[in-house]
N, C-alpha and C positions, 0 to 999 in steps of 0.2 A: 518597460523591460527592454532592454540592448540584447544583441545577440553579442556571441562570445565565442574568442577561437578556441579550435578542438582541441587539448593538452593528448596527443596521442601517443606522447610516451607514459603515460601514467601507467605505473607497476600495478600486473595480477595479481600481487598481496593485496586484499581489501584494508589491510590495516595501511600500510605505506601507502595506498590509493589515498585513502582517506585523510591522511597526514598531508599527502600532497595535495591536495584540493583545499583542506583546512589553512596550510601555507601561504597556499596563492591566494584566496579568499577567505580571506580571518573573519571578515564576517556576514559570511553572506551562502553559507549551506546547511541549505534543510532537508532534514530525512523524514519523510512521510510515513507513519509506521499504522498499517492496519490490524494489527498484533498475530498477524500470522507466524509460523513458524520463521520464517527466514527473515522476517521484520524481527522479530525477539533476538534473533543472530545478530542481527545487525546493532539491536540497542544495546546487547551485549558487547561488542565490540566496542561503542564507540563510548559506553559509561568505565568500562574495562580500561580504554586507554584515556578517558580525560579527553577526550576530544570535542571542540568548542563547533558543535553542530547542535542546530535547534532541532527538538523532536517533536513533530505534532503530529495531531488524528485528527479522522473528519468523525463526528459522533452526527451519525447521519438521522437520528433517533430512533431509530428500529434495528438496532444492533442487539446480539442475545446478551441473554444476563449474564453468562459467562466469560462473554469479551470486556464487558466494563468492568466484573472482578478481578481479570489480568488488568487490564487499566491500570485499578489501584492498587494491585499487586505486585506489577513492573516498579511503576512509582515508587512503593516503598524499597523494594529490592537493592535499585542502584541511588537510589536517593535522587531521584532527576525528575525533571518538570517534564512532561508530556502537555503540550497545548493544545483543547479540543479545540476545534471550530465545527460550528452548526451550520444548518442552512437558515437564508435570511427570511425570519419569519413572517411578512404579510404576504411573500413569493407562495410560501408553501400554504401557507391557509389558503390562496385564491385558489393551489391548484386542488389542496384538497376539495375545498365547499363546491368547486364545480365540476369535480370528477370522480370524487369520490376516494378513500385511501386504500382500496388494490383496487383501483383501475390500471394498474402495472400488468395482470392478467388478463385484460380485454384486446387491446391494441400495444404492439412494439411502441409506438411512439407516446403512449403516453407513461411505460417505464420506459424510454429514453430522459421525456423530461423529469421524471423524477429523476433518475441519478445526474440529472445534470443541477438540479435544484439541493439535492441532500451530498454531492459529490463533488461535482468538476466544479461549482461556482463556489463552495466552500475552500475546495482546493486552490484555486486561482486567488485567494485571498489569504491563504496560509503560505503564497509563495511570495507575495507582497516584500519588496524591498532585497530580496533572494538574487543571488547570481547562479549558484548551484543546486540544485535538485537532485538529492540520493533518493535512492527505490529498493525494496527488494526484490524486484524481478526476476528472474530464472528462465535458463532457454526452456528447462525441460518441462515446467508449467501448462504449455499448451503451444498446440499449432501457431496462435498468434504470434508467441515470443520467439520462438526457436531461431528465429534470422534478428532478430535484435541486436546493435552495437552495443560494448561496452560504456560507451559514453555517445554522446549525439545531443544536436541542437533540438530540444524539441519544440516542436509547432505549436502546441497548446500553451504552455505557461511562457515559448519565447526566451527559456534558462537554458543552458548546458541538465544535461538529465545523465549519470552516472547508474550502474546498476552493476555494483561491487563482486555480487553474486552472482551473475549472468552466467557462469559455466558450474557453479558448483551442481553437484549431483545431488541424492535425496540421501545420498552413503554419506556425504559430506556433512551435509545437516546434521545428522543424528550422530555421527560423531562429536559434532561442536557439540549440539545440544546436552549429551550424554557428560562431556567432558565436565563443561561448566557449568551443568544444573541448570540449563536457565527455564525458565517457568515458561511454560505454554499452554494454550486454551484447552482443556479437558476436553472439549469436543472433537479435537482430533484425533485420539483416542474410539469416538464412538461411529464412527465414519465422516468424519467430517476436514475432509485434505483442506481444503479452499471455504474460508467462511467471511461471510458479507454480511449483510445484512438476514435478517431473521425470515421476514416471507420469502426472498429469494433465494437461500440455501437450502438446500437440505443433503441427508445422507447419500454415500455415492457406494454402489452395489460393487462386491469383488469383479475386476475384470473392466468397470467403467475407470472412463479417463478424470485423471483426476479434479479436472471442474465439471465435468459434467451436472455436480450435484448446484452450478449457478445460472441462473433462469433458465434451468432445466425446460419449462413450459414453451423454450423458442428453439426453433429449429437449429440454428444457427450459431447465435450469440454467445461467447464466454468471456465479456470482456462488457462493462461498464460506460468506458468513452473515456477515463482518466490516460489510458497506455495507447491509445490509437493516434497519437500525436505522432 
């Protein structure tokens, strides 16, 4: 992977962002979609206007049953290929058979290497051949984002990394989403803002921020290792 220079005129419309990106790089941007709220924005946009961006997932296999309903309910929607990518399975068996499958709750590092096993290495392979990397990011997500560029080199996949959304608001979303119907995961509905995988989510109490409800069990942590590039 080459680094690439920064287009810092690119237009705050995500739609004309994204035309411009798709322009310069015909073929060579991928949007990683976890099917969160502002991920479904986004695939709405970009099946909405016909825009020649790959859409993949990481199907980490411990995701709820209600995110692979949206899966193949997105899928049929806008009629568009969603790519999963798994983790590489004799990786994950070693680490299962000798740690056991929630040794994520004993020590930080050993749910580090799991998300780096069902996540960042699956990810780094879904960027394969990629010059671009769209996200749906958000400042207002969490402490982590809040200082985040609209576009930036990032460190981990070595691409140009764009994040269309970066200023929208949660007023914004629900506008869009409202407007154009677009399908989202039922669980956010029942408290669930930010959903990941199944053992590491859960519901987040009125007044908690909103990942709070992800590895709630660490002091610290709201963040995976995908966005800390």
């Amino acid at each position: 992977m080459t680094s690439q220079t920064i287009p810092f005129n690119l237009n705050s419309d995500p739609v004309k962002a994204l035309m411009e990106l798709c322009d310069t790089h015909p073929k060579g941007v991928v949007f990683t979609t976890s099917l969160g709220v502002e991920d479904q924005v986004l695939t709405d946009i970009i099946c909405r206007n016909n825009l020649p961006v790959r859409i993949v997932t990481l199907d980490t296999g411990r995701l709820f049953p209600e995110t692979y309903d949206l899966i193949d309910k997105t899928k049929a929607r806008y009629k568009v290929k969603i790519e999963s990518f798994f983790p590489e399975t004799l990786s994950l068996e070693e680490f299962v058979n000798e740690q056991g499958m929630n040794s994520i709750f004993k020590t930080v590092e050993s749910r580090k290497t799991c998300c780096r096993l069902r996540k960042i290495d699956p990810l780094l392979r879904s960027l394969e051949g990629a010059e671009v990397w769209v996200t749906g990011l958000r400042a207002e997500q969490s402490d982590n984002r809040n200082n985040l560029p609209r576009i930036e080199l990032d460190t981990l996949s070595g691409l140009l990394k764009f994040n269309p959304l970066l200023t929208w608001s949660d007023s914004d979303l629900e506008i869009y989403l409202e407007k154009h119907n677009v399908p989202i995961n039922p669980l956010h509905k029942k408290g669930f803002p930010s959903i990941g995988c199944q053992p590491c989510t859960r519901a987040v109490t009125e007044g908690e921020h909103p990942r709070a409800g992800r590895w709630w069990w660490e002091k610290s942590s709201q963040e995976c290792g995908l966005h800390k590039g």
